[in-house]
Structure formats: structure tokens, C-alpha cells
OpenMM code with the backbone's topology and positions (N, CA, C; nanometers):
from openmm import Vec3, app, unit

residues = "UNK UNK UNK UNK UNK UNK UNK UNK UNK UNK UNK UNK UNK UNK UNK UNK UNK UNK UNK UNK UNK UNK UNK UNK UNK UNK UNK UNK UNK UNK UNK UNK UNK UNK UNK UNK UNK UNK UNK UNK UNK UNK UNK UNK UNK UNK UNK UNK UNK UNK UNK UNK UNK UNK UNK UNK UNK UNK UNK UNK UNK UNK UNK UNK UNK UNK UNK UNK UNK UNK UNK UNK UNK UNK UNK UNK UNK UNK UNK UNK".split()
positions = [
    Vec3(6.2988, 6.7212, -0.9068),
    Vec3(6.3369, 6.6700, -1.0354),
    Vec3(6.3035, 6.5213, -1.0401),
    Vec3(6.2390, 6.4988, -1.1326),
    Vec3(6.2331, 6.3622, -1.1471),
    Vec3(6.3376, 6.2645, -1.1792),
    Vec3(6.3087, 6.0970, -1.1641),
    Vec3(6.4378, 6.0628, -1.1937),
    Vec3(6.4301, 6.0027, -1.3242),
    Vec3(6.5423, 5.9250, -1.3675),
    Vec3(6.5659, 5.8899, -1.5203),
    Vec3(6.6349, 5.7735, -1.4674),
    Vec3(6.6083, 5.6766, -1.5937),
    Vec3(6.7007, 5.5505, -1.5824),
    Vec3(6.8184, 5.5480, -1.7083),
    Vec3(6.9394, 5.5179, -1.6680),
    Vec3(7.0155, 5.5661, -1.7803),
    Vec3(7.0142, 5.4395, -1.8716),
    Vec3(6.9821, 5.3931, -1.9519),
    Vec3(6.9507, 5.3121, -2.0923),
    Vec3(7.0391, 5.2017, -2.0780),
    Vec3(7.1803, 5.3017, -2.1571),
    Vec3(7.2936, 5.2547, -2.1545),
    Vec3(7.3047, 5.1463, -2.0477),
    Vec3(7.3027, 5.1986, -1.8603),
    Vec3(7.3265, 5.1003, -1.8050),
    Vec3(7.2070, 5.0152, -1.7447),
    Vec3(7.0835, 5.0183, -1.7791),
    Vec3(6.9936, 4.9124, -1.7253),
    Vec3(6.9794, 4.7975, -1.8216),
    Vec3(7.0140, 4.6973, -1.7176),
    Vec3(7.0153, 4.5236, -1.7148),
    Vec3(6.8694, 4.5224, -1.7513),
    Vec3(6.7815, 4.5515, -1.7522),
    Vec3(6.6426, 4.5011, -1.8004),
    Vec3(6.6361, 4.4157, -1.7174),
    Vec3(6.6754, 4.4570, -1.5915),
    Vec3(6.6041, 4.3105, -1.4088),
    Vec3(6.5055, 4.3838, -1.4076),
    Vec3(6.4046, 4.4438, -1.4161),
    Vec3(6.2976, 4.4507, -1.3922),
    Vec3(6.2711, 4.4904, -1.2284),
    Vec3(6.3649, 4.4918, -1.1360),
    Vec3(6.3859, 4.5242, -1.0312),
    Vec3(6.2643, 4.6393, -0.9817),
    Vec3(6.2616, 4.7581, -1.0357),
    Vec3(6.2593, 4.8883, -0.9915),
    Vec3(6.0921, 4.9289, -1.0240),
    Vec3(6.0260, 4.8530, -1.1322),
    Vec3(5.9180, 4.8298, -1.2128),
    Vec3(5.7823, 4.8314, -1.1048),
    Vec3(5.8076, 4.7433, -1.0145),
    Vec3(5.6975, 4.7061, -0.9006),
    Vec3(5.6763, 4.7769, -0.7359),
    Vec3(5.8342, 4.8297, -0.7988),
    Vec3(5.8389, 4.8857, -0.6667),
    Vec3(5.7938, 5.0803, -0.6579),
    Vec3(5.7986, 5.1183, -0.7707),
    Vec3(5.7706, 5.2674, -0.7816),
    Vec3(5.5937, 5.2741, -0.6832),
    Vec3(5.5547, 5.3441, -0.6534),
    Vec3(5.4511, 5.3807, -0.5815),
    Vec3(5.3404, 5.4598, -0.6558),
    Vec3(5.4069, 5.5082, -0.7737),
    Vec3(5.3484, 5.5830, -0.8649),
    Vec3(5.3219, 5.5365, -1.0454),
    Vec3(5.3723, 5.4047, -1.0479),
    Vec3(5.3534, 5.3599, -1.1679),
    Vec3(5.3879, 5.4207, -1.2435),
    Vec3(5.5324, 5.4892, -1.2554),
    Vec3(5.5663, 5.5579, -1.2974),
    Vec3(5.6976, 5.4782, -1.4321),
    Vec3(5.7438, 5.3490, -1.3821),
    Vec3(5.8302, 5.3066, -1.4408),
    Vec3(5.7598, 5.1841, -1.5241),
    Vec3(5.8287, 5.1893, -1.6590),
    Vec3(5.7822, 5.0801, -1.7592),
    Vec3(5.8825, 5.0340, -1.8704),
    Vec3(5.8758, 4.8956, -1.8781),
    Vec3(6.0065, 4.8461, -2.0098),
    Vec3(5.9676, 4.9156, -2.1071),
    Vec3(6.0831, 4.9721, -2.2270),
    Vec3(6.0599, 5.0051, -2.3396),
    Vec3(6.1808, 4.9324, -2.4028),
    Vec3(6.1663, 4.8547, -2.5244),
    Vec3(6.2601, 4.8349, -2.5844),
    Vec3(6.3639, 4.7211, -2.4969),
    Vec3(6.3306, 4.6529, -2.4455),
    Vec3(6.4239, 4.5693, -2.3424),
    Vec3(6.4873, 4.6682, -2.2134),
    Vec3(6.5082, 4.7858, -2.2023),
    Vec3(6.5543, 4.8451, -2.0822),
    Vec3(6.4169, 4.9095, -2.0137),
    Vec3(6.3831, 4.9576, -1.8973),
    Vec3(6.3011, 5.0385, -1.8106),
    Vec3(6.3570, 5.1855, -1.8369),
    Vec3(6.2129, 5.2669, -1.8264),
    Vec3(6.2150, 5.4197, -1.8438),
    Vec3(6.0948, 5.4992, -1.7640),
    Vec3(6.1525, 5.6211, -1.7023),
    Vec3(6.0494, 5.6324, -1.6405),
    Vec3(5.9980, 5.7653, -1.6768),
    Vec3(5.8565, 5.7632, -1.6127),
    Vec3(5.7819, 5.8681, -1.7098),
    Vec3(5.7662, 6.0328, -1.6067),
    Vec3(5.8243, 6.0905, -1.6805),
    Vec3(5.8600, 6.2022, -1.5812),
    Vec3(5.7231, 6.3008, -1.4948),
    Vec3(5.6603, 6.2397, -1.5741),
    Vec3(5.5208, 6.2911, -1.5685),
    Vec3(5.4484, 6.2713, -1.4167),
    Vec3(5.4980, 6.1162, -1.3953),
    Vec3(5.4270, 6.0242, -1.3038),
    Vec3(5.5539, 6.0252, -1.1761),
    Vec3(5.6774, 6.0559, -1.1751),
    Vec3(5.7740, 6.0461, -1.0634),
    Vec3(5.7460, 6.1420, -0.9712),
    Vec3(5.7383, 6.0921, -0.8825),
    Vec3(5.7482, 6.2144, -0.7544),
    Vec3(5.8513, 6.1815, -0.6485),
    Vec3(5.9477, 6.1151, -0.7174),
    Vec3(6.0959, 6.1086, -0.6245),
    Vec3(6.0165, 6.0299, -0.5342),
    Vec3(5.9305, 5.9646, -0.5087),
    Vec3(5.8749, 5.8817, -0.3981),
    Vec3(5.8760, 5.9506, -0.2735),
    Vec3(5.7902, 6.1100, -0.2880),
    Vec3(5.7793, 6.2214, -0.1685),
    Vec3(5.6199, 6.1720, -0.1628),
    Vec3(5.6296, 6.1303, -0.0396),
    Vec3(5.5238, 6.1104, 0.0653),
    Vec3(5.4709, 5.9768, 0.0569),
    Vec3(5.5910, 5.8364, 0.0251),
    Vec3(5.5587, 5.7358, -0.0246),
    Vec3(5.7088, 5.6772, 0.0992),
    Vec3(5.7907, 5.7588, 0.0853),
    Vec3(5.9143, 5.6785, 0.0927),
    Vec3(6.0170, 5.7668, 0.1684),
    Vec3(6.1513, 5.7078, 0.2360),
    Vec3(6.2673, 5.8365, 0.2376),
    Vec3(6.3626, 5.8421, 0.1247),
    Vec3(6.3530, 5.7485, 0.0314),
    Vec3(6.4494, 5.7042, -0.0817),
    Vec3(6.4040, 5.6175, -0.1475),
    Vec3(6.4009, 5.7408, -0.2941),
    Vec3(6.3654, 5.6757, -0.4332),
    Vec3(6.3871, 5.5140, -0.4538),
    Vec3(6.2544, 5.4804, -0.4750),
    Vec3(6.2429, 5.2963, -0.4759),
    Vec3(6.3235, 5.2567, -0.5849),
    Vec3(6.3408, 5.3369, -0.6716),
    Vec3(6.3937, 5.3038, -0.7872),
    Vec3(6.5384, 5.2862, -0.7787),
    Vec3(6.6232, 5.3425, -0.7250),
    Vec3(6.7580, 5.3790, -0.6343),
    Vec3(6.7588, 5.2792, -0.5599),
    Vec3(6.6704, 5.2800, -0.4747),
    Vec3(6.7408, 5.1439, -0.3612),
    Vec3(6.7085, 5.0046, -0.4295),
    Vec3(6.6578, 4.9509, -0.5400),
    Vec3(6.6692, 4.8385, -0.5643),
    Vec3(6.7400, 4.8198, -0.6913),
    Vec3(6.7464, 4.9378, -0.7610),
    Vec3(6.8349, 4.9239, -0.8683),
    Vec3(7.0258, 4.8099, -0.8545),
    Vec3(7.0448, 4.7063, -0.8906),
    Vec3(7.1474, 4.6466, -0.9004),
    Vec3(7.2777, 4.7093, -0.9180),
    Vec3(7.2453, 4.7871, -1.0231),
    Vec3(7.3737, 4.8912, -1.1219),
    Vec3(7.3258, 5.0274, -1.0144),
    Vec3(7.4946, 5.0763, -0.9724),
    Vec3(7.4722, 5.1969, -0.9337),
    Vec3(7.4675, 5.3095, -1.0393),
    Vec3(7.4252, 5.4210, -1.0024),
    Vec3(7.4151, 5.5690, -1.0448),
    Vec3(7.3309, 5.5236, -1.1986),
    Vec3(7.2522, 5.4061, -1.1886),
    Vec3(7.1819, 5.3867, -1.3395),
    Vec3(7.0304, 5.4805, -1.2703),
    Vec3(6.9461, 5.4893, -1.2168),
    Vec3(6.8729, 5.5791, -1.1556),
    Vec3(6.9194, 5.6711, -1.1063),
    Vec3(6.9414, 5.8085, -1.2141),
    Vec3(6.9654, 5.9463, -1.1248),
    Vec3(6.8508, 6.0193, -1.1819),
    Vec3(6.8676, 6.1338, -1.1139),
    Vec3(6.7884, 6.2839, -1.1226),
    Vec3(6.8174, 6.3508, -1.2671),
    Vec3(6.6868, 6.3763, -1.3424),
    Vec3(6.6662, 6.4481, -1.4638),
    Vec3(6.6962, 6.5776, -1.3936),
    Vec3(6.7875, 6.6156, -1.3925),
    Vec3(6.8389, 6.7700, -1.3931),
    Vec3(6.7349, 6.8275, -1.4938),
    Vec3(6.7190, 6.8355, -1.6174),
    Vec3(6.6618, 6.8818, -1.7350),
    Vec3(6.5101, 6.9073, -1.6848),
    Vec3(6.4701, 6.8700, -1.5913),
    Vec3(6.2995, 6.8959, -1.5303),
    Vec3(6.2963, 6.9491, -1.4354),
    Vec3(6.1656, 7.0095, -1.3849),
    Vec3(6.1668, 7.0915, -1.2811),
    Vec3(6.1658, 6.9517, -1.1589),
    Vec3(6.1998, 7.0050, -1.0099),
    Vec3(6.1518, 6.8864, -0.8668),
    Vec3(6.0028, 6.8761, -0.8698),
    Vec3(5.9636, 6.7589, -0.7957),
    Vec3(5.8655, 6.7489, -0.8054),
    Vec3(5.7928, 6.8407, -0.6421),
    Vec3(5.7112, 6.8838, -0.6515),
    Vec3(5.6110, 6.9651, -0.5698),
    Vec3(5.4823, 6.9198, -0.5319),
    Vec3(5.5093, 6.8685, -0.3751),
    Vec3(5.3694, 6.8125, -0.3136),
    Vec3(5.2457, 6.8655, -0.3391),
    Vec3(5.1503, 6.8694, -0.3988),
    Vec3(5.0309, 6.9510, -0.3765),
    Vec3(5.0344, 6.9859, -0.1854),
    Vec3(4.9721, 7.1059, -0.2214),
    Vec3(4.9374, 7.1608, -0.0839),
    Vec3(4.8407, 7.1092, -0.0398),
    Vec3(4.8119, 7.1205, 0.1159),
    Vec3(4.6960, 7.0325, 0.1724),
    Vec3(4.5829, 7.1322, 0.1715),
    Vec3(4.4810, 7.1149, 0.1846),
    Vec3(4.3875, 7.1898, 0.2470),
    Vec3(4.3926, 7.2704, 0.3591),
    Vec3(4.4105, 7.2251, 0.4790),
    Vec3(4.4641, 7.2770, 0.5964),
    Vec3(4.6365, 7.3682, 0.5485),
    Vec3(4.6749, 7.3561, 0.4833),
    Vec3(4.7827, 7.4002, 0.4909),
    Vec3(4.7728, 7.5653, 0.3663),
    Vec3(4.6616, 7.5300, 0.3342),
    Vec3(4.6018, 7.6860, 0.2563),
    Vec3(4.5455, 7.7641, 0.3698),
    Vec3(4.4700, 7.7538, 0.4726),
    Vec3(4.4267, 7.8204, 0.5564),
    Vec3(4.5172, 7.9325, 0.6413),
] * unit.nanometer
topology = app.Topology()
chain = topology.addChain("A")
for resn in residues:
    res = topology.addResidue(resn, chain)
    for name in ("N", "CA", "C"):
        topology.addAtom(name, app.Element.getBySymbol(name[0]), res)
């Protein structure tokens, strides 16, 4: 599942913006939002969502329940 930034509580620090691996996060409107499209929970980048560990405000970066998890592509070797 990808994650979400909750509106309501992001400070607009810009914190979380530089640190995604996937360019996945961008200001809209004075708060950050991220694009569900582009999150991959930071699997095969990280052990914990960049967005989470630098976020200031807790539980303002959680998990879009509402989307499917995100799913590594398979390797080559790992089709064989």
C-alpha cells in the first residue's frame, strides 16, 4: 500500500520531499502529497519509509489502506 500524507497535519517543512527515492512526493497547495502511483514504500531503497522517518508530525505519513501494496517487479533470474 502506498503511503499518504495527511493534509490536515502537514507543516509544509518540506522535510520528506528530497528524501523519497522515487520522486514520488510534491507540494500542492502549501502542504506535500504523494503520488500513489510513484510510492513503493521505499522497497528496495530503504528499511523505512523516508517519508516516516523524517516527517516532524507523527502518524502525518501513513499507509493508503484504500490501494493495493506495492509489488517488486520480479527479477529475471527469479522467473527461471
Amino acid at each position: 500500500m502506498p503511503f499518504k500524507i495527511i493534509a490536515s497535519q502537514c507543516t509544509g517543512c518540506s522535510a520528506c520531499e528530497p528524501e523519497c527515492p522515487n520522486v514520488a512526493i510534491a507540494e500542492k497547495a502549501g502542504t506535500f502529497v504523494i503520488d500513489p502511483k510513484k510510492c513503493t514504500e521505499c522497497i528496495g531503497h530503504f528499511d523505512e519509509p523516508q517519508c516516516v522517518a523524517v516527517c516532524p508530525v507523527d502518524n502525518t505519513c501513513v499507509i493508503d489502506t484504500s490501494l493495493a501494496r506495492y509489488r517488486e517487479p520480479a527479477r529475471a533470474e527469479d522467473r527461471t
